[in-house]
Structures are given as C-alpha cells and as structure tokens.
N, C-alpha and C positions, 0 to 999 in steps of 0.2 A: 538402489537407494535414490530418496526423490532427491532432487537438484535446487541447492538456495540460490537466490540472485541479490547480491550485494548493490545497492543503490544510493550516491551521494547526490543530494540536491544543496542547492544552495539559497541562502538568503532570495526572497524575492521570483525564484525561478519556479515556476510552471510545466510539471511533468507527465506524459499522458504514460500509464502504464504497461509494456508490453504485452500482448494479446499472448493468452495463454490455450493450452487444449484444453475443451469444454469435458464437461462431465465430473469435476470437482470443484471441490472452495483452495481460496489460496489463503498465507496468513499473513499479514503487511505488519512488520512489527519496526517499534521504531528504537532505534539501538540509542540515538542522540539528537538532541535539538527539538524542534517541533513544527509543525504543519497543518494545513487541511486537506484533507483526505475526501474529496467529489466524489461520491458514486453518482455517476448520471440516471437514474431509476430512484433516487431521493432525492426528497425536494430541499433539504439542509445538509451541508457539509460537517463532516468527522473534524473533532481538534482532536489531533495525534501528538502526545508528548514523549518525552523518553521512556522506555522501561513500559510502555501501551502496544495494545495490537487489536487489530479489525478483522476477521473471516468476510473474505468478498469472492463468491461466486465467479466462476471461472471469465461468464458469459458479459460479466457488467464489463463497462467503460468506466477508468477511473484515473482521476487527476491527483496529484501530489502537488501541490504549494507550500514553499518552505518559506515558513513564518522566522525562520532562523536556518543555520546551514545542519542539513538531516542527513545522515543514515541509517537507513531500514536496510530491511529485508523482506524479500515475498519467496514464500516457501509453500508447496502444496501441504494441503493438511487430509492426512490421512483420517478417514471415515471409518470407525470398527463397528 
C-alpha cells in the first residue's frame, strides 16, 4: 500500500517539498487552511484551499507557502 505524508505548515512559512521516486504523480491535498503551491516548471503559482488538491509529477520541484497555518497531504496517485 502506497504511503501518505502528513504535512503542517504554518502561517507565513515557506516549504520545499520532499523529493520523491520518479516515475509517478503525487497528490498534495489540502485537509485545512490555505496556500500557494509553486511548481517551478510554471510560471504562476497554485491557491490551494481546504477540501482542493493538485497532481504534481514526481520530477517537479515544489514550494508550499501557508497563506494561513496548512495541513495537507502528499500521496502517490495511482495510474490504472
């Protein structure tokens, strides 16, 4: 079974998000609060609010900024 990673950010704070193994998408959902969500391969950032979620390629580089204090989640999303 794939493995979720629980993630609190806080008001303010700037997160780069752990590197994951390539060859899938992950799914960054957001349980509470809100953010912006940087993928560095687009030229605008994601507003993530509660109860949303983004598919982000294994490979990208990606920042979390909590516009208020966040917890998400990043989960592999399985491909059928």
């Amino acid at each position: 079974m794939a493995e979720e990673d629980l993630i609190h950010i806080w008001r303010g704070e700037r997160l780069l998000l752990p590197d994951r193994p390539l060859g899938c998408h992950y799914r960054l959902r957001c349980l509470s609060g809100s953010g912006l969500i940087r993928v560095m391969s687009r030229s605008r950032p994601y507003r993530l609010k509660s109860a949303q979620s983004i598919l982000i390629p294994a490979d990208e580089v990606v920042t979390v900024s909590g516009s208020e204090d966040m917890v998400i989640t990043l989960k592999p999303e399985n491909k059928n």
